[in-house]
C-alpha positions in Angstrom: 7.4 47.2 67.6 3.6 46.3 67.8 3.3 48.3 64.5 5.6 46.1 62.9 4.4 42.7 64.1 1.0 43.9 62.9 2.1 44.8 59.8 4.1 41.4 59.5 0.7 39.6 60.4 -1.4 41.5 58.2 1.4 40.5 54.9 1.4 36.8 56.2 -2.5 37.0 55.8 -2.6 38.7 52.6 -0.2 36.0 51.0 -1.8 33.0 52.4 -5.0 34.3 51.4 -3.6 35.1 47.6 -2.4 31.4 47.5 -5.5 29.6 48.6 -7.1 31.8 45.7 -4.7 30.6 43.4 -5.1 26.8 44.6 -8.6 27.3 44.0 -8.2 28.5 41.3 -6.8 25.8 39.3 -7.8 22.4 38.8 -5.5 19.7 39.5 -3.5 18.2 36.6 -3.3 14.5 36.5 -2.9 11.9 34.2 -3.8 8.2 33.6 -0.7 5.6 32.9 -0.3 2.1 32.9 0.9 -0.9 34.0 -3.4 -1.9 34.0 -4.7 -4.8 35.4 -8.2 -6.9 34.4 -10.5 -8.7 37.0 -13.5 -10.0 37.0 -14.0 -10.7 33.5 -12.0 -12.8 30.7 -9.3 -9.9 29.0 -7.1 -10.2 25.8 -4.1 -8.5 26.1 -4.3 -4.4 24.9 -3.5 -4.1 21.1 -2.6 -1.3 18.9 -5.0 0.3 16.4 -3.5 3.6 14.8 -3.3 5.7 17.5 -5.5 4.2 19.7 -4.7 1.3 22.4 -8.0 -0.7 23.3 -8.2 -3.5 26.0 -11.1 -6.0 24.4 -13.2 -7.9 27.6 -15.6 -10.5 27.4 -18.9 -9.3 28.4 -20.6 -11.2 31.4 -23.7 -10.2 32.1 -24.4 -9.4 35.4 -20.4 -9.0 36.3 -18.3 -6.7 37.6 -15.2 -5.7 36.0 -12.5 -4.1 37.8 -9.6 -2.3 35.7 -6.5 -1.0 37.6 -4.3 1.7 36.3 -1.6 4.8 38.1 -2.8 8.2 38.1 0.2 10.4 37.7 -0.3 13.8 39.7 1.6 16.5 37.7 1.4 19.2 40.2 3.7 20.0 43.5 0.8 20.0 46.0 -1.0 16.4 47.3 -4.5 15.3 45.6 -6.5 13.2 47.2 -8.9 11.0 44.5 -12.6 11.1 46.4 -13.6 8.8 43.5 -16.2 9.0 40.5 -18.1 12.8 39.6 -22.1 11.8 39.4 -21.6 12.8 35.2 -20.0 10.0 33.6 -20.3 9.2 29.6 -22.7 6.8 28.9 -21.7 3.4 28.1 -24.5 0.8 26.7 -23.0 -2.3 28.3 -20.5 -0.6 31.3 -22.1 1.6 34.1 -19.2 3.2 36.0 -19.8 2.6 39.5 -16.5 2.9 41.3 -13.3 4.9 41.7 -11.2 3.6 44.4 -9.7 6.7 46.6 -6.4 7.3 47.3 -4.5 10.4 48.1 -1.2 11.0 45.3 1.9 12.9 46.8 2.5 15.9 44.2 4.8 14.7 41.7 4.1 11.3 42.8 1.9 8.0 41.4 -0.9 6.2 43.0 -3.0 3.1 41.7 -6.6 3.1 41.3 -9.5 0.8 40.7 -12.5 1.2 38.4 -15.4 -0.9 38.7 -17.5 -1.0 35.8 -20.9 -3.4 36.1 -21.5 -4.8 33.1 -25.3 -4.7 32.1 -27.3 -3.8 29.2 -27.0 -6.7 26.2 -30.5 -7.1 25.6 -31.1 -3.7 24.5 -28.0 -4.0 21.5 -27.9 -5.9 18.9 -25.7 -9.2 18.9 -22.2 -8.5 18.2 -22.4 -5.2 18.7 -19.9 -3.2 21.1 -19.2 -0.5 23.9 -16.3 1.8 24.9 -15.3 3.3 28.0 -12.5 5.8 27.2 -12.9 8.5 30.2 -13.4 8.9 33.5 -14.4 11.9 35.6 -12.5 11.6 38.8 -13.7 13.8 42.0 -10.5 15.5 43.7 -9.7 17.2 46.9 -6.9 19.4 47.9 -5.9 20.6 51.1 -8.7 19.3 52.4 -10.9 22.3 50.9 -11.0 22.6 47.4 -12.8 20.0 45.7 -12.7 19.7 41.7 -13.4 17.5 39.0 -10.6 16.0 36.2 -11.4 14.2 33.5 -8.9 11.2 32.7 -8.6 9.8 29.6 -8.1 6.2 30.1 -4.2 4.4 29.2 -6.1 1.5 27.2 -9.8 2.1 25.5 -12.3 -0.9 27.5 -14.2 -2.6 24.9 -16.6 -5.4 24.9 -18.7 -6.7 22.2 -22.6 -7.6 23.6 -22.7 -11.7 23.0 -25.0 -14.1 21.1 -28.5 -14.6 22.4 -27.6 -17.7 24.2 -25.1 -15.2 26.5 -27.5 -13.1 27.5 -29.9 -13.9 29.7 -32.8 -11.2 29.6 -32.8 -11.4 25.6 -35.6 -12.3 23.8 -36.8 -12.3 20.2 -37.7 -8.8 20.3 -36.1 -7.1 22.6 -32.8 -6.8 20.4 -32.8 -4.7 17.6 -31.7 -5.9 13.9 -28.1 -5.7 13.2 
């Protein structure tokens, strides 16, 4: 009998440890969806170019904007969103510095917020714009395995960087011609 319960322990053990390989294993798969909400800025409503769907905002110095969208977690198993990875893409006018976190039931929705500061117009050229398009999210699962994922975005964030009057560290020469 004690032979048996041992060998019973020792199969429970080699199973569970064969699944938390496998859930380390693989990154969690997640997707970003809409309904998306603007704050903190001026927004015109998202617009189709080919296929691309870009969400233009009006660049205020000094601001920051907060976009809200669903991540959809594809998998069975719960994901908790931590918030932003430390490598982001660069953005001249948006600096990422905000994920809100959240945990999403597998097969389940949650909404999230990104702040993006807005910063940066005196170093491009009037008129010119930016584009945030991803975002690398940090993820935990079980409590244990931590991972990155990158989203890509439901709408591409533009903004344009405004006239010299708009921007408020801009001089005669710190812009470049353009």
């Amino acid at each position: 009998m004690l032979r048996r319960l041992l060998l019973l322990a020792g199969l429970l053990l080699l199973v569970a440890g064969g699944a938390a390989v496998a859930l380390s294993a693989s990154s969690p798969s997640l997707s970003a969806e809409g309904p998306t909400e603007v704050a903190g800025t001026e927004a015109a409503p998202a617009f189709q170019v080919a296929e691309r769907t870009i969400r233009q905002v009006r660049y205020a110095d000094g601001a920051t904007l907060r976009y809200s969208f669903w991540i959809h977690n594809d998998g069975r198993l719960p994901v908790r969103v931590v918030g932003l990875a430390e490598d982001q893409s660069d953005s001249r006018l948006f600096t990422l510095t905000d994920l809100s976190g959240r945990t999403i039931d597998g097969g389940g929705s949650g909404e999230v917020t990104l702040s993006l500061a807005m910063s940066g117009c005196e170093s491009l050229s009037s008129r010119s714009g930016a584009f945030v398009t991803t975002v690398r999210v940090r993820t935990e699962r079980a409590g244990l395995f931590e991972d990155t994922v990158e989203l890509t975005l439901p709408e591409e964030i533009h903004t344009g960087s405004p006239r010299e009057a708009s921007c408020p560290g801009s001089s005669a020469t710190s812009r470049p011609q353009g």
